[in-house]
C-alpha positions in Angstrom: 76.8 -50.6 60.3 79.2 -47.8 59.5 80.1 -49.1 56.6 77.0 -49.6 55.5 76.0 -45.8 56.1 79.3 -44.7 54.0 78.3 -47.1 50.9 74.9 -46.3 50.4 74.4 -42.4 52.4 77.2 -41.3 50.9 76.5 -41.8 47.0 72.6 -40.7 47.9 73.6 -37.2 49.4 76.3 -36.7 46.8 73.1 -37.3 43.9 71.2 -34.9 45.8 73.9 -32.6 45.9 74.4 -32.6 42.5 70.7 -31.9 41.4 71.1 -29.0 43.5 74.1 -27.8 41.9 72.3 -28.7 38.2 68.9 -26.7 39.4 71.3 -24.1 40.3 73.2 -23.8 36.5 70.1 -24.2 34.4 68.5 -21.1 36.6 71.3 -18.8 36.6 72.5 -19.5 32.7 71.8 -16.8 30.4 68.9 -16.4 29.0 68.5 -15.1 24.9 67.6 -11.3 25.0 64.0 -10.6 22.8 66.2 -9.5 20.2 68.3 -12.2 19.0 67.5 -13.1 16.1 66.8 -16.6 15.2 68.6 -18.0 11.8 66.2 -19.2 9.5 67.8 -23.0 9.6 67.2 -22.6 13.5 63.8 -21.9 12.8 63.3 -24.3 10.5 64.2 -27.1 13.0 62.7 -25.4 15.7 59.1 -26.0 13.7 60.3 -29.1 12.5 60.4 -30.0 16.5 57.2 -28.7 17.2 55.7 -30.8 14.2 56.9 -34.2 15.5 55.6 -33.3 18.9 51.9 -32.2 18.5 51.7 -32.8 14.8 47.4 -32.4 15.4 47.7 -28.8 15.9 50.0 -28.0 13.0 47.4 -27.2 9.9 48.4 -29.4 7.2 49.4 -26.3 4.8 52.2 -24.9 6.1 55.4 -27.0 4.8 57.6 -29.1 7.2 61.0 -27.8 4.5 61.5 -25.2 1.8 63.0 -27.7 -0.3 60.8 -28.1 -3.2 60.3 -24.2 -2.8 64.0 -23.7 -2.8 64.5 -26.2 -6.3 62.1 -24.4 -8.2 63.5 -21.0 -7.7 67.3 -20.6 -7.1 68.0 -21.7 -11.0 66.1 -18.8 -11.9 68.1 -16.3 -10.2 71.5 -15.1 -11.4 74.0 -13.1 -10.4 75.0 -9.2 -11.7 77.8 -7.4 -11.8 77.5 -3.9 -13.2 80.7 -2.3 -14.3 80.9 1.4 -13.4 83.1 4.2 -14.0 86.4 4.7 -11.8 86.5 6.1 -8.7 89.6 8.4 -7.9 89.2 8.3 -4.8 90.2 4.1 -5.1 93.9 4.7 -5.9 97.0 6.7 -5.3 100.2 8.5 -7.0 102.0 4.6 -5.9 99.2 3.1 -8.2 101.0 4.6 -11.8 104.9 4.0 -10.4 103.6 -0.3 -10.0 101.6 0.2 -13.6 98.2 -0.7 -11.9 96.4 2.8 -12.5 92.9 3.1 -11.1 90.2 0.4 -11.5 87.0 0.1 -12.9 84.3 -0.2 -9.9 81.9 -3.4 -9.9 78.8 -3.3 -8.2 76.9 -6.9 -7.3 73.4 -7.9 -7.2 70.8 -10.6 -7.8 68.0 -10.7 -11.1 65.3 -13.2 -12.1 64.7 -15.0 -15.4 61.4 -14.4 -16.5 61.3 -15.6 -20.2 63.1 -18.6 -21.6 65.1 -16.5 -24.4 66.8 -14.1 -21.5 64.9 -11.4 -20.2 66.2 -10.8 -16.8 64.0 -8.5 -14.5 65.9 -6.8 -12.0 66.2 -3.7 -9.5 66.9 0.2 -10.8 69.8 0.8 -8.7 71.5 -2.4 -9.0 72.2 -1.8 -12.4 72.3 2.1 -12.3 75.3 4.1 -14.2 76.5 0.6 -15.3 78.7 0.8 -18.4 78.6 -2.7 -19.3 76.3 -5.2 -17.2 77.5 -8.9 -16.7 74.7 -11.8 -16.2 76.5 -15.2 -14.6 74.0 -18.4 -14.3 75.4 -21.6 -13.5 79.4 -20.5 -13.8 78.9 -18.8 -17.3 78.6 -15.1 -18.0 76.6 -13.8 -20.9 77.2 -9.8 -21.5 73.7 -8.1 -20.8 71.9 -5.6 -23.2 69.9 -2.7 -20.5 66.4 -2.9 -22.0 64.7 -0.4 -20.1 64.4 1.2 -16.5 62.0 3.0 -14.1 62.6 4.6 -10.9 59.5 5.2 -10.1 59.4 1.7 -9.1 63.1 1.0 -9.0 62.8 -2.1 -11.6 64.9 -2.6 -14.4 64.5 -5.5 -17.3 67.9 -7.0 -19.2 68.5 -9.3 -22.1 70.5 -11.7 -22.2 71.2 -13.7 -25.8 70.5 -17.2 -24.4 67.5 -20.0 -24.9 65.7 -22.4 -23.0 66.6 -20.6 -20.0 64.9 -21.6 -16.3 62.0 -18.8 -16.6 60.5 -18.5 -13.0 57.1 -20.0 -12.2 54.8 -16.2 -11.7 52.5 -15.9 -8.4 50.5 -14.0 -7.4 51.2 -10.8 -4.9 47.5 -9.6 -4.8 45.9 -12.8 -3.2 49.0 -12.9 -1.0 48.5 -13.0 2.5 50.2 -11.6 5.6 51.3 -14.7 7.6 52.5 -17.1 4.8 55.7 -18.4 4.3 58.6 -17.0 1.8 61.7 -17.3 0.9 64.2 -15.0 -0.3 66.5 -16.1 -3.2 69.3 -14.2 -4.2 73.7 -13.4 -3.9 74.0 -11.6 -0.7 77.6 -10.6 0.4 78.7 -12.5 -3.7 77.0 -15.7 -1.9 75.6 -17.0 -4.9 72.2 -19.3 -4.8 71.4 -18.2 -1.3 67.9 -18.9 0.6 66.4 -17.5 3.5 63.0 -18.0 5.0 60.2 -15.5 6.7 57.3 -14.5 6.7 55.0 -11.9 5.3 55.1 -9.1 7.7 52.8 -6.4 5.8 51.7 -5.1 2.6 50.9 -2.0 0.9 54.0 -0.2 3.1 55.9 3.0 2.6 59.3 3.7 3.1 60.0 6.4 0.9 63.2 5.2 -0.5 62.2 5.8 -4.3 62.9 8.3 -6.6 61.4 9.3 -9.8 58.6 11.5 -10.7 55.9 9.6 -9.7 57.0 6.9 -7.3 54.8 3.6 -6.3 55.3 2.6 -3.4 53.5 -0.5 -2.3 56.0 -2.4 -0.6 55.5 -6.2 0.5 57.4 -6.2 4.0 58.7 -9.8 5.0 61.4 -10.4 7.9 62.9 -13.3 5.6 66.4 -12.0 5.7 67.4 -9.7 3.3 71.2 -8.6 2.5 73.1 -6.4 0.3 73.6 -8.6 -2.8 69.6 -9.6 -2.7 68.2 -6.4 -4.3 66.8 -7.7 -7.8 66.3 -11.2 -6.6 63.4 -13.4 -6.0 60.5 -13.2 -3.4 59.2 -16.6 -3.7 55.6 -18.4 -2.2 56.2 -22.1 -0.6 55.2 -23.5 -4.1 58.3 -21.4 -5.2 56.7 -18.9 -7.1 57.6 -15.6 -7.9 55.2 -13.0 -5.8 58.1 -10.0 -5.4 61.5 -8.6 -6.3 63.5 -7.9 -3.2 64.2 -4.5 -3.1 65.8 -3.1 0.5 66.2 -3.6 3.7 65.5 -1.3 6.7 68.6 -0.9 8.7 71.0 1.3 10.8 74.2 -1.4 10.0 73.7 -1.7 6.1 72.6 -5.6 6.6 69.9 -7.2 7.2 68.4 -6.2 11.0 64.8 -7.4 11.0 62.8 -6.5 7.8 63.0 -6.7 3.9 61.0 -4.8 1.7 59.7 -6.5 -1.9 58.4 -4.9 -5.3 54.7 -7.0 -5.9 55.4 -9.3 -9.2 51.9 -8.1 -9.9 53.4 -4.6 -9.8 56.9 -5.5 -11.6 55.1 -7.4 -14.2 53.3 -4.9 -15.7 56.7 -2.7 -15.4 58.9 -5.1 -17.0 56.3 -6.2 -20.2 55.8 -2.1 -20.6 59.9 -1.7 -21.0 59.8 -4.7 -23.0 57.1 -3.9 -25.6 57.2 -0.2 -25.5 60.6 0.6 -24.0 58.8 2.8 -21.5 55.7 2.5 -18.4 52.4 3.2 -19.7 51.6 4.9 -16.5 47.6 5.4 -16.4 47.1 8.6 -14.3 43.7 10.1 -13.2 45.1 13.7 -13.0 45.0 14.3 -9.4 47.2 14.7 -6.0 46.6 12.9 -2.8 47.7 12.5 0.5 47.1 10.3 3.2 44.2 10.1 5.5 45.3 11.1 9.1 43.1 10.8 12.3 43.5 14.2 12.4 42.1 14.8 9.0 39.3 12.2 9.9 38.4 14.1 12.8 38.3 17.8 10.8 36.4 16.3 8.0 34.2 14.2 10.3 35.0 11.0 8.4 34.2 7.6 10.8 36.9 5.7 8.9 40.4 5.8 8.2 40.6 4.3 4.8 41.0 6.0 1.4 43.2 9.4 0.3 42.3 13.0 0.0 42.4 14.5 -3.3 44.3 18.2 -2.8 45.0 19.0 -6.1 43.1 18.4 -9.8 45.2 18.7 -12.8 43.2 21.4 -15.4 41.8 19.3 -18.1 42.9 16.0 -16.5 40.6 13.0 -16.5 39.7 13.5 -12.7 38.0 17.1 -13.6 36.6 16.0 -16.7 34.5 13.2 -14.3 33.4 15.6 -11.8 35.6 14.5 -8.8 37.0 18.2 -6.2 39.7 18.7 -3.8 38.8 17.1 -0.4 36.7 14.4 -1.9 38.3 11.4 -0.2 38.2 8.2 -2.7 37.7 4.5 -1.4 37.5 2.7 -4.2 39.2 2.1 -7.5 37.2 -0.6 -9.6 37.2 -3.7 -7.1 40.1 -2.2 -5.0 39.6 -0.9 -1.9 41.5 2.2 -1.2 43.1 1.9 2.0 45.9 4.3 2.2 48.4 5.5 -0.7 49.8 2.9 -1.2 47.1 1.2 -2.5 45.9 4.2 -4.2 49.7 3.9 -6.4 49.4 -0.3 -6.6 45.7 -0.3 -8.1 46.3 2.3 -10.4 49.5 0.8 -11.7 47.5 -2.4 -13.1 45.9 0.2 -15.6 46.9 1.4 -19.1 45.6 4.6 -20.7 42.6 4.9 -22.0 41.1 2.4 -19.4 38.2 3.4 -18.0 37.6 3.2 -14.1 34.9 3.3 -11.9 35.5 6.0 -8.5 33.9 5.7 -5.4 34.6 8.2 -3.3 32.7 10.3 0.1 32.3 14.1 -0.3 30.9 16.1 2.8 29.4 12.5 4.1 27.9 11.2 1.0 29.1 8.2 -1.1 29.9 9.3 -4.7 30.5 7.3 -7.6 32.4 8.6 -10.7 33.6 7.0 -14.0 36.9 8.0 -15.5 39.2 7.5 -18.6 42.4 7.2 -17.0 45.1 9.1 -19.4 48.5 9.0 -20.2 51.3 11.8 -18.8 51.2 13.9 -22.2 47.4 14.0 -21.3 46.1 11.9 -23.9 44.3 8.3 -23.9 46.9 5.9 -25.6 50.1 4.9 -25.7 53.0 6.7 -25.7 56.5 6.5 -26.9 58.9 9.1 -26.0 61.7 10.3 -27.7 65.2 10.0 -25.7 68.3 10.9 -26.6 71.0 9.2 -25.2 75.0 10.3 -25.1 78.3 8.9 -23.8 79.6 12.4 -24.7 76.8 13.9 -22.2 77.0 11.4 -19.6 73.1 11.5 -20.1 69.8 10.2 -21.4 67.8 13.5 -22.4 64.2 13.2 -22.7 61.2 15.8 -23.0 59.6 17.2 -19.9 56.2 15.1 -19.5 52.4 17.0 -19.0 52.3 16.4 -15.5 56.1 17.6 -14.7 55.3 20.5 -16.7 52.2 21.7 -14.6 54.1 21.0 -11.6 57.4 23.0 -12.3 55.0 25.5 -14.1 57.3 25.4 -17.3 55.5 25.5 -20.8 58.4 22.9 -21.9 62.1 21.1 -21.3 64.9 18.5 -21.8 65.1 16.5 -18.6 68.5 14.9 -17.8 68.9 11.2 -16.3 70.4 8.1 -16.1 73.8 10.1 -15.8 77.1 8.6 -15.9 80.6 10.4 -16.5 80.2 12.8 -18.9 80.2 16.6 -19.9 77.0 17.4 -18.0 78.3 15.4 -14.6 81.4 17.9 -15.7 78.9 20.8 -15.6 77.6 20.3 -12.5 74.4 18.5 -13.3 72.8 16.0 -11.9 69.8 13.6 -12.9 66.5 15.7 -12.7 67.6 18.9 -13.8 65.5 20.4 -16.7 67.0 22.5 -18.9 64.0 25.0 -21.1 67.0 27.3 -23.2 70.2 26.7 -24.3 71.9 30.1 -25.1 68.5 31.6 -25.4 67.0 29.2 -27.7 64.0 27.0 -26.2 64.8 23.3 -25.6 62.0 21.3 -26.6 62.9 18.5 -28.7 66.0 16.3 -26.8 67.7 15.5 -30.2 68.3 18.6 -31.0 69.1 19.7 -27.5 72.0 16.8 -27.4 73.7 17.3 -30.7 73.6 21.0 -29.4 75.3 20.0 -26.7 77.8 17.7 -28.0 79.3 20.2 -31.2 79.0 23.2 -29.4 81.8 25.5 -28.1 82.3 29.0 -26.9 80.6 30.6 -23.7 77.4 28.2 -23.2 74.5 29.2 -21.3 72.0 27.2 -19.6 68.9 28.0 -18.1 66.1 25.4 -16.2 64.8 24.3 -13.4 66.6 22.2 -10.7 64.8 19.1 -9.0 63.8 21.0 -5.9 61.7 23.3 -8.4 64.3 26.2 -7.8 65.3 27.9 -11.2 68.4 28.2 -12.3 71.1 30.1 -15.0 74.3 29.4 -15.6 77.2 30.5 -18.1 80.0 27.8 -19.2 83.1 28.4 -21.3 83.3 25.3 -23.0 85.2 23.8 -25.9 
């Protein structure tokens, strides 16, 4: 009998022993803290799971893999290396005793082919102050021809001499919903051909990273993760078609830490075909300042929504006078857009060209208005423009003549803006991109051709007067040679 207890007691209280101890592990392990972020393979596989277990309540839409998303969009993303000045603060007084002497920077980032004979669209910064621009796709490199840039969006277009290239398949970033699946394709951390997967987490946000005179912000957010190396790359739909250009990240590490922010391809689109054709944006304004509406505001002006933008300044003669339209009037409607906030005040107004006319809705003192307008262009007129630049390795600079709008704004009756600058005499000078110079020893600056070639042959005590970015004036004397 005792031998019977030991042979089967025995092995049944050490099996209940060790479920005790097993209950006891799986309580007390760790568990994941809210914000650990889940790799996009993991979450792949995670829905993957969740498929082959309940497949009835998975709609029928959303893709098991990215895979056929993934084929028909990393081929048309290359990598760019933009070759920049040298930094002295990269080398030392050892560097010229070993022969090495300082080295040129090079800056990485991502672009997408749009055309099959090379055009490349791409971010602003990626490729800004580059003095040559390298495309690679597919292990070659092609040199790169800058065919235009605008920081009010921060997009730039290249051209590469090349045919039959991959051109991406275009979406479409209006119909695009919050919710669906993307991926992001680009050469984060010189990874090339790299794909991550998210979502769309909102549209028409703010972030106020941009610069330029008038920038659009209209950003689509999306948590797929985005890394330094991605900016310029593609935004793709689960069909793998292009619906943004990844543009930055919001962080506090300088990688990726939750959300990505994307340029609309409806947005960069009509950027990139304006470079391309007319080697500037046709921006379409309607002559007027807004801000956003706050419950505040709501509250003061007795408004019982939240959507739409406050007009607090009318340019004189601008198309928004002309149709009848007063500060405070808050507009909800351009043509078939509904105005929401600013930033889709900026996105529907961008799909415009000058001359187009526009219908306005908008509510003043509790009653819906309705206004038609001929959008113009910044010089104040109804078609197409094509400014005169100046561009100058001497300078460092791309000079070009002060627009309508900046002119009202800085309250100058003319100017030579500087930008795009890179090392040069005017870097030298103290100047930086935004500065507008109106005389040049006295003598108006008005036409940026002869401002340059002012600039490059003269010598002697140089004086400058303008206005700085900030709106400040400013005068300065240089003894130059």
């Amino acid at each position: 009998m005792n031998s019977l207890i030991k042979s089967i007691g025995l092995p049944f209280l050490a099996g209940i022993a060790g479920a005790a101890c097993w209950s006891l592990v799986e309580i007390n392990s760790p568990q994941p803290a809210e914000s650990t972020v889940i790799e996009p393979k993991s979450r792949e596989l995670q829905f993957a799971s969740s498929l082959q277990s309940n497949s009835s309540t998975i709609p029928t839409e959303v893709p098991v893999s990215f895979v056929e998303a993934s084929q028909n969009s990393t081929e048309s993303v290359v990598f760019i290396k933009n070759f920049s000045g040298t930094d002295p603060r990269r080398y030392s007084m050892f560097d010229y005793f070993f022969g090495t002497g300082p080295t040129q920077q090079v800056s990485t980032g991502s672009g997408v082919i749009i055309s099959k004979d090379g055009y490349i669209i791409t971010n602003n910064h990626v490729i800004d102050r580059a003095e040559t621009i390298e495309v690679v796709h597919q292990k070659r490199t092609y040199a790169a021809k800058l065919v235009g840039t605008d920081k009010n969006t921060d997009i730039a277009v290249l051209k590469i001499e090349a045919q039959n290239m991959p051109e991406i398949k275009i979406g479409n970033s209006r119909n695009l919903k919050i919710g669906e699946w993307v991926l992001a394709v680009g050469n984060p951390f010189n990874l090339t051909s790299t794909v991550t997967a998210g979502i769309v987490s909102a549209k028409e946000r703010q972030i106020n990273i941009l610069g330029g005179d008038f920038p659009l912000e209209s950003f689509i957010q999306t948590d797929a993760p985005i890394n330094p190396g991605n900016s310029g790359g593609a935004l793709v739909n689960v069909n793998g078609e292009l619906v943004g250009i990844n543009t930055a990240i919001l962080s506090r590490t300088g990688s990726y830490t939750g959300y990505g922010f994307a340029v609309p391809v409806d947005i960069a689109l009509k950027i990139s075909n304006d470079l391309i054709k007319y080697g500037e944006v046709q921006k379409a304004i309607p002559g007027i300042d807004v801000v956003e509406l706050t419950p505040e505001l709501a509250e003061e002006m007795k408004l019982k929504s939240l959507d739409g933008v406050i007009v607090t300044h009318i340019l004189r003669t601008g198309a928004a006078e002309k149709a009848g339209i007063q500060k405070d009037d808050v507009i909800t409607k351009i043509a078939d857009w509904k105005i929401t906030g600013k930033g889709s005040f900026e996105e529907a107004l961008s799909y415009f060209y000058p001359g187009d006319k526009v219908t306005i809705e908008y509510m003043r003192n509790g009653n819906l208005k309705t206004s038609q307008l001929t959008l113009q262009n910044l010089e104040g007129g109804e078609g197409v423009i094509k400014r005169e630049f100046f561009t100058s390795a001497l300078l460092g600079a791309k000079l070009e003549a002060v627009n309508t709008i900046e002119r009202d704004r800085l309250k100058i009756p003319y100017g030579v803006k500087i930008t795009s600058m890179t090392r040069g005499y005017l870097r030298d000078l103290g100047f930086r991109d935004g500065f507008v110079i109106t005389h040049i020893n006295q003598i108006p600056a008005k036409d940026p051709k002869a401002a340059g070639k002012y600039l490059e042959e003269f010598s002697g005590k140089l004086r400058l007067e303008g206005v700085a970015p900030n709106g400040q004036p400013f005068m300065q004397s240089y003894n130059v040679r």
